[in-house]
C-alpha positions as CSV (number, residue, x, y, z in Angstrom):
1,X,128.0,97.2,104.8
2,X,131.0,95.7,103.0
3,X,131.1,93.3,100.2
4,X,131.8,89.9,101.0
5,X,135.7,88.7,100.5
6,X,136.8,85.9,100.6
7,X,140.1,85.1,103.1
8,X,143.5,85.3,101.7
9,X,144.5,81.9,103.2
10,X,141.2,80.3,102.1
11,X,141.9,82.0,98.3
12,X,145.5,80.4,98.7
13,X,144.7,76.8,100.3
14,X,141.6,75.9,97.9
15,X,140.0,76.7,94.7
16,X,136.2,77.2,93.9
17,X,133.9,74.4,92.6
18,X,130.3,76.0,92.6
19,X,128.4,78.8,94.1
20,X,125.5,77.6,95.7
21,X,122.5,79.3,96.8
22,X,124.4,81.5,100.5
23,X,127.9,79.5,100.3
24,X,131.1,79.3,97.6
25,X,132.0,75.7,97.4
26,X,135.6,75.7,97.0
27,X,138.4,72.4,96.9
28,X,141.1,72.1,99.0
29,X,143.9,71.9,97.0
30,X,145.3,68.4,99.1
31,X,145.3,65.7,97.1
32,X,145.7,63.2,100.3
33,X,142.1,63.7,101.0
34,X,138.5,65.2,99.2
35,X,138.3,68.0,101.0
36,X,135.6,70.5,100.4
37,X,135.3,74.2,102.5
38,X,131.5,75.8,102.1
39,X,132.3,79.6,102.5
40,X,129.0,81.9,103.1
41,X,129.5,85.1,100.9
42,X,128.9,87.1,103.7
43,X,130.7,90.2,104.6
44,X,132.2,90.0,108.4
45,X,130.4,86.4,109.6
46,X,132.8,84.6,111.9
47,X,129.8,82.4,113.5
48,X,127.3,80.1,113.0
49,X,124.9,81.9,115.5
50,X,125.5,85.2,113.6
51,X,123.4,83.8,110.3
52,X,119.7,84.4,110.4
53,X,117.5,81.5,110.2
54,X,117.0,81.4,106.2
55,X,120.7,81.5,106.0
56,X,121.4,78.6,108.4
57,X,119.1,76.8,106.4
58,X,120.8,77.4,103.1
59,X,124.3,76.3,105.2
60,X,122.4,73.4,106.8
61,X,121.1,72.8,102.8
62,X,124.5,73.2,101.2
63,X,126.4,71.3,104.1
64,X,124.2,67.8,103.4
65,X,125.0,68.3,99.5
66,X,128.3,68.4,100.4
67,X,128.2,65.5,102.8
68,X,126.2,63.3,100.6
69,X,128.6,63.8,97.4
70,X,131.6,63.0,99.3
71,X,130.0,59.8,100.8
72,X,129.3,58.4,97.8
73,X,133.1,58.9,96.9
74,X,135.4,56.3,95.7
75,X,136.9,55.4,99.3
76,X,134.8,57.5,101.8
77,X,134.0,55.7,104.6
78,X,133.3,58.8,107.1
79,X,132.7,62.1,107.0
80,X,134.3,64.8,109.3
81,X,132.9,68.4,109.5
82,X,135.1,70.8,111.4
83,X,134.3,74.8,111.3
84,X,136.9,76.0,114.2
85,X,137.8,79.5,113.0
86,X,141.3,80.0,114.8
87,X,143.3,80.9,112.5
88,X,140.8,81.7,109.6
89,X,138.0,83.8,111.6
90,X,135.8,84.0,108.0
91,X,133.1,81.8,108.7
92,X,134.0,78.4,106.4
93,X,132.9,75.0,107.4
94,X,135.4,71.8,106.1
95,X,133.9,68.6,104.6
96,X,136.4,66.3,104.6
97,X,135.9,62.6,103.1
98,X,137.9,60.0,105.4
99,X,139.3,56.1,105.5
100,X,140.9,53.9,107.5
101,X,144.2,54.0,106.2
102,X,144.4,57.5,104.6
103,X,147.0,59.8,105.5
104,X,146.2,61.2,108.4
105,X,144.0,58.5,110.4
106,X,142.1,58.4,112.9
107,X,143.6,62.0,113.8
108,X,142.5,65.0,112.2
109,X,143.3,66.3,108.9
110,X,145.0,69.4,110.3
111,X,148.4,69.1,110.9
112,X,148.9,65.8,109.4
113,X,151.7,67.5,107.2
114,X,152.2,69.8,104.4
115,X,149.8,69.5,102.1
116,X,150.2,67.2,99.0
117,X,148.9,70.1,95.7
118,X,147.0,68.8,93.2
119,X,149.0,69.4,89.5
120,X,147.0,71.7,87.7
121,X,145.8,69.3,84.7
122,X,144.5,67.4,87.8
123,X,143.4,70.1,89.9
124,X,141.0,70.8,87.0
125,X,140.0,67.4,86.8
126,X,138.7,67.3,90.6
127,X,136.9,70.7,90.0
128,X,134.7,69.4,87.6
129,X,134.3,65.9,89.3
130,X,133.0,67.6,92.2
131,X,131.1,70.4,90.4
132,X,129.1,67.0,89.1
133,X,128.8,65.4,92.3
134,X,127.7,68.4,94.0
135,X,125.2,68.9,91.3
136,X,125.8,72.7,90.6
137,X,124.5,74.3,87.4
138,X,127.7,75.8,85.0
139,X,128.7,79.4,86.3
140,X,127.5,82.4,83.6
């Protein structure tokens, strides 16, 4: 079986937070919204029904830490999880933090525009703000 690897666009669009117990927990690097994209280190997994039982309840596990760290967000009033796989066939599930009035409401995130990149001395500054939220132990 091959090693897990994680999708070019993925690698491109978002940088990791955490690496939880099945999933990377990576940023999207879109300033416009908190935007988190659990990724399953597994090899070949395009969907959810292709995940054994243990390791939809790691998702399911990883999916409400995620949910629950971006509601109690500065500004979050909903929370929008979208895993459609079109264009990115890796299995990745988007946790996206919304309000009425950001951006792209009430429409979906995608295709709302280009995205809006964090600077880096910022960038940095949302990794670790999330890395506390989410309540990840510090990577070896």
């Amino acid at each position: 079986m091959s090693e897990f690897e994680l999708d070019s666009r993925l690698a491109t669009d978002s940088v990791l937070v955490a690496e939880g117990p099945l999933s990377q927990v990576r940023l999207m690097n879109d300033e416009r919204f908190p935007w988190l994209v659990l990724v399953p280190r597994l090899a070949g997994v395009t969907e959810w029904i292709e995940l054994d039982g243990e390791q939809q309840d790691k998702l399911r596990t990883e999916l409400n830490r995620a949910c629950k760290a971006l509601k109690g967000a500065d500004g979050v009033e909903k929370i929008n999880i979208g895993a459609l796989g079109n264009i990115v066939r890796q299995l990745h599930f988007h946790v996206i933090g919304r309000h009425d009035g950001d951006p792209a409401w009430p429409g979906p995130v995608w295709g709302s525009g280009p995205a809006h990149r964090y600077e880096p001395t910022a960038l940095d500054q949302h990794v670790a703000y999330w890395k506390e939220r989410l309540g990840y132990p510090a990577q070896s």
